[in-house]
C-alpha positions, 0 to 999 in steps of 0.5 A: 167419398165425393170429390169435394170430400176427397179435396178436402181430405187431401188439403187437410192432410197436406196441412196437418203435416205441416206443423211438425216442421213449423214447430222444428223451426219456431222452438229454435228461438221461441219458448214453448209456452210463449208458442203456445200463447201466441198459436191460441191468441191468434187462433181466438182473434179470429175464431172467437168474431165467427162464433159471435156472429153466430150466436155460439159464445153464449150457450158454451158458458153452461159448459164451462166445467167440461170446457175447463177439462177439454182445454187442459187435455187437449191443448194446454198441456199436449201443446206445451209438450210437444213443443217442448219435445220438439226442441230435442225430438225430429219433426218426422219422429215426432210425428210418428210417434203423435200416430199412436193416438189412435192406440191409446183412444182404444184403450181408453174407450175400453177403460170407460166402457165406450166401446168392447176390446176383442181379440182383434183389437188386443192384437192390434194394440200388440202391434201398435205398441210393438211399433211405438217400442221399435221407435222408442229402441232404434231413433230415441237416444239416451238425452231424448228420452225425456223428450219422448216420455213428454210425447207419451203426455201429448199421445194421452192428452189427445186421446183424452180429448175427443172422449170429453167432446163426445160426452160433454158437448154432443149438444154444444155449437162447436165453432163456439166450444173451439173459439173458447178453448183457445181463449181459455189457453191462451188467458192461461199461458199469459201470465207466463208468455209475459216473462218468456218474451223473445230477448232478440230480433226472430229471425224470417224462417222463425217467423215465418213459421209461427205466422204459419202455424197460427194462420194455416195449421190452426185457423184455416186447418179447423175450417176445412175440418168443419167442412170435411166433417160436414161432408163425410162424416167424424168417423172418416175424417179420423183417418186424417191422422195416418195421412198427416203423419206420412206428409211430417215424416216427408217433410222432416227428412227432405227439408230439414234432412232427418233421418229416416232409417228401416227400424223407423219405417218398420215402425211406423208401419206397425203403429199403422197397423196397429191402428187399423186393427185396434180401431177398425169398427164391428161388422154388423155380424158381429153385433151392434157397432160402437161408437170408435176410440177417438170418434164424437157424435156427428156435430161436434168434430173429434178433436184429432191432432189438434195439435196440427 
């Protein structure tokens, strides 16, 4: 990899760190849907001039079925939930458990018949899952558990998600598939932001948070994975996800002073594990390679993490 694309790789990873923590703090004053709302608002007031500028609005209305499908697994109901999660789960949790994503892409491209599950790949799920249950046993309490069931939602959601891309919008403009979701999401919550507005003055930390999550996590977060898309390709950029869930469980615990114990770093490791094994491509010996669980064709980035 280039130095441009391990530059860009780095800030990606610093940046998609970052909304856990954001989250943490908005969801202490901030409805769920009414985040929601504002984090796709903002990010269509932006992207939305870019994309007609370059002439990517148009082409997309063919695509409006699968449109439709991709916002609602990608966005509106993940976003929804982990926000909602949030408000019971740890930031750094929470992010471990957005790591198993990769797991269930695994297993839905074996479902769709996308990719084949070999030996390796089931024990690699085996692990994962090991993982994901070791976290669930050890951090997860007896009134977070709806919480972290709704995580199960957003993990489902964003596995979904890239396999609609890669099978809808292979020749769609992707500045123009993006800048639509999130004006379709935000149209959609609306109706709801409008009863959930905050009753009483934010405070600087809160606000401070969603200007960020919208501004940086969302807007420049997209840029830059354009340009890392560009310069390393969608299967590599994947790797993004193991990076990210590192910096939010950093930051969880030494900003907000979460808690870190073994069984959750055992965890984590296992999920990683579990990731490599389940979703690490075919050697050339051992026939024809498939397209990964989670990946899309070259021109349309795979929507990983988007909820970063």
């Amino acid at each position: 990899m280039t130095r441009r694309g391990w530059a860009l790789f780095i800030a990606l990873g610093m940046i998609w760190g970052l909304p856990y923590l954001l989250i943490k703090i908005s969801v202490r004053q901030i409805d769920p849907a009414f985040l929601v709302f504002v984090r796709t608002g903002g990010a269509a007031l932006v992207f939305l001039p870019l994309a007609a500028a370059r002439g990517e609005l148009r082409p997309i209305l063919k695509y409006w079925r699968p449109l439709v499908a991709y916002t609602t697994v990608e966005l509106a109901i993940p976003w929804f939930l982990l926000f909602h999660a949030e408000q019971r789960l740890s930031s750094s949790l929470s992010g471990l458990l957005i790591a198993a994503v990769p797991l269930a892409g695994a297993i839905l491209a074996w479902i769709t018949g996308s990719d084949r599950l070999d030996l390796r790949r089931v024990i690699g799920l085996a692990v994962g899952f090991a993982g994901v249950a070791l976290l669930l046993g050890f951090a997860v309490g007896r009134s977070e558990l709806w919480a972290a069931a709704s995580m199960g939602g957003v993990i489902i959601g964003y596995a979904i998600g890239p396999w609609v891309v890669a099978r809808h919008f292979a020749d769609a403009p992707p500045l123009g598939v993006i800048a639509s979701s999130f004006l379709l999401c935000c149209l959609a919550y609306s109706p709801v932001a409008a009863f959930q507005l905050p009753q009483h003055g934010l405070s600087a930390s809160v606000i401070e948070s969603v200007v960020t999550l919208t501004l940086v996590c969302t807007v420049v977060a997209f840029l830059v994975f354009f340009a890392l898309i560009a310069e390393v390709g969608a299967y590599r950029a994947v790797v993004i996800t193991y990076v990210n869930t590192s910096v939010a469980v950093l930051l969880g615990v030494t900003v907000l002073g979460e808690k870190f114990g073994v069984a959750t770093g055992a965890g984590f490791v296992l999920i990683l594990i579990g990731c490599v094994f389940a979703t690490r491509r075919v050697s050339p010996q051992d026939g024809a390679a498939e397209p990964d669980a989670g990946s899309a064709p070259e021109k349309v980035p795979p929507a990983v993490n988007t909820d970063l």
